[in-house]
C-alpha positions in Angstrom: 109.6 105.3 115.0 111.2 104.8 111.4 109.0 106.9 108.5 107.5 104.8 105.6 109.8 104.0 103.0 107.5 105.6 100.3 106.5 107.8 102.6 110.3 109.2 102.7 111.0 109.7 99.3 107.3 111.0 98.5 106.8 108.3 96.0 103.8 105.1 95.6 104.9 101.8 95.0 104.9 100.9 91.9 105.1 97.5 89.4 107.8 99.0 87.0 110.4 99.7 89.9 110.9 95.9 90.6 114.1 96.5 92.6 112.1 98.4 95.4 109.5 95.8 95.1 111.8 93.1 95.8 113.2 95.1 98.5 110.2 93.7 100.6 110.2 90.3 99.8 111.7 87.5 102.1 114.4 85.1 100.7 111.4 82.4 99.8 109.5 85.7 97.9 107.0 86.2 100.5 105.1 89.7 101.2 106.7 90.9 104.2 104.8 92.7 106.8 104.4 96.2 108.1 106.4 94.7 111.7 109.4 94.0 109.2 108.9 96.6 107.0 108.2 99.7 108.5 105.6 100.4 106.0 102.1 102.6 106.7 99.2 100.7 106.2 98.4 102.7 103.2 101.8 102.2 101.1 101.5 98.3 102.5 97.9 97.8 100.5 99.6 99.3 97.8 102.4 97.8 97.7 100.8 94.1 97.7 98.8 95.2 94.8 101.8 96.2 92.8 104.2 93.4 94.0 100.9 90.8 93.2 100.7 92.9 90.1 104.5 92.3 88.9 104.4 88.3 89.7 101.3 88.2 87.5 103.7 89.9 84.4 106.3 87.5 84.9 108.6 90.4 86.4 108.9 89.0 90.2 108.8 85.4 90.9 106.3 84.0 93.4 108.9 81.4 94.7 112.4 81.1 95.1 114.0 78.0 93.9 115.4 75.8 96.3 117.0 72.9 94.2 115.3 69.4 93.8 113.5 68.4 96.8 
């Protein structure tokens, strides 16, 4: 079983590191989940906080762009 990506580097998810964030988003910018990711369950509540967190400040969008209809 693969360790927790946080869980690894001894770090918590956070809004400010937007590249990790994004890290567990699919291609539309949806919240992956802890099958995909190989996140615990307690870095996963986290880390939908935080990414939930970011789109509200603008620094994550909540959809990808996929041209005109």
């Amino acid at each position: 079983m693969n360790q927790c990506f946080f869980c690894q580097y001894k770090v918590d998810p956070s809004y400010k590191q937007v590249e990790n964030l994004a890290k567990f988003l699919s291609a539309r910018k949806k919240i992956l989940g802890r099958d995909k990711t190989s996140v615990c369950a307690k870095h996963q509540r986290t880390l939908t906080k935080e990414i939930k967190y970011a789109r509200y400040l603008a620094l994550l969008p909540y959809v990808s762009y996929q041209g005109l209809r």
